[in-house]
N, C-alpha and C positions, 0 to 999 in steps of 0.2 A: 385279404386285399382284393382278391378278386369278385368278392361276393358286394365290396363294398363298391366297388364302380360299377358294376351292373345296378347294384340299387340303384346309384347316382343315375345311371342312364335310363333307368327303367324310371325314377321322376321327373327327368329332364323331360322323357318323353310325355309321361301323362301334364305335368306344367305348359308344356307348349301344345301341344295336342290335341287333348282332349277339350278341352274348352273350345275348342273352334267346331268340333262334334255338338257341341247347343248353343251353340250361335244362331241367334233367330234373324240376324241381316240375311236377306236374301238378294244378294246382289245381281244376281241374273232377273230376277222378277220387276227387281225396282228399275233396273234400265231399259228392260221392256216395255212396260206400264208407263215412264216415261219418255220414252220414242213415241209411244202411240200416245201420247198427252199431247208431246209437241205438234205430231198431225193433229187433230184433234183439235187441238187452236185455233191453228190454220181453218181449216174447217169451217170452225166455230164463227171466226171471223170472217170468213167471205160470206157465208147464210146469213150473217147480221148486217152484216154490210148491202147485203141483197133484199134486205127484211124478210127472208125465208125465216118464217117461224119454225113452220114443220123439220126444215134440217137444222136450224138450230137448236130444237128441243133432243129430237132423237143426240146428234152430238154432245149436249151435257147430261143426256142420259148416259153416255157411252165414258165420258171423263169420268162422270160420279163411281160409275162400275169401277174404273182402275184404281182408283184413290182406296176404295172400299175394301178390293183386293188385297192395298198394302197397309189396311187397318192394324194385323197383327206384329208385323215385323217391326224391330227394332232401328232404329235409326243407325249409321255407320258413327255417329258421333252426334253430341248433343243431345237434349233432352229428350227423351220418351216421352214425356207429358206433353211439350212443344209441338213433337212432332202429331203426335195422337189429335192437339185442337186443329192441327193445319188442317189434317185431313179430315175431319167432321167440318172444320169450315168450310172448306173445297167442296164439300158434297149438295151441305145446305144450302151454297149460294149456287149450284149445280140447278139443283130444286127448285130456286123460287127462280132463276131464270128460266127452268119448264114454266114454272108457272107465268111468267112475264111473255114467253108468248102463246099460251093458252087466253092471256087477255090480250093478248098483239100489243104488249105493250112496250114500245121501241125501246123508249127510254130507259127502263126496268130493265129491260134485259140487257141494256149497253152496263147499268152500272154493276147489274151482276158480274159481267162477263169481266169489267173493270177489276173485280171485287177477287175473282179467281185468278187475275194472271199477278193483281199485287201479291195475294196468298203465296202464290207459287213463284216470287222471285223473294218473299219472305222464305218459304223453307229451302232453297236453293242457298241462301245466301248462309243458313243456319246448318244442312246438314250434308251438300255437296261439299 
């Protein structure tokens, strides 16, 4: 009897337990990574708003970094695949709005910048 409730407790343990041991959510990184997105916006938008090229490139260099950071983790819910394209699209459109203002191209880089805060109220809505 007594052998058999220690079993039980000794699976109850590994059932609940150990699975949270590879868990690849990293939940302290991703609310980092997003605090510093949300500055980063902000940011983003006053240098655009200023037509400061040079700190708006540096800035979606600095957004692409975080997104990039959270290429491996798992999402706290929903898709893995979902979450995987937000973040490659977050980066790319990161990139051509470097590139938009390497051409000082206002336009180009308002619909980028467009282009990353719909992305990022798509996965918000998908996996917050």
């Amino acid at each position: 009897m007594k052998r058999s409730i220690a079993l039980g407790v000794a699976l109850l343990f590994l059932v609940v337990w150990v699975p949270t041991l590879f868990a690849q959510y990293n939940q302290d990184l991703v609310v980092q990574k997003m605090r510093s997105n949300g500055a980063l916006v902000g940011q983003i938008n006053t240098a655009v708003g200023a037509g400061d090229f040079y700190t708006s490139a540096l800035r979606l260099v600095d957004l692409a970094a975080n997104f990039k950071a959270l290429e491996g983790i798992d999402p706290p819910k929903g898709s893995k695949a979902e979450w995987d394209r937000i973040q490659a699209d977050v980066i790319r459109a990161a990139f051509r709005g470097v590139g938009a203002c390497g051409e000082q191209n206002l336009e180009q880089l308002k619909a980028e910048v467009g282009a990353i805060l719909a992305l990022m109220k798509e996965g918000h809505g998908k996996f917050r």
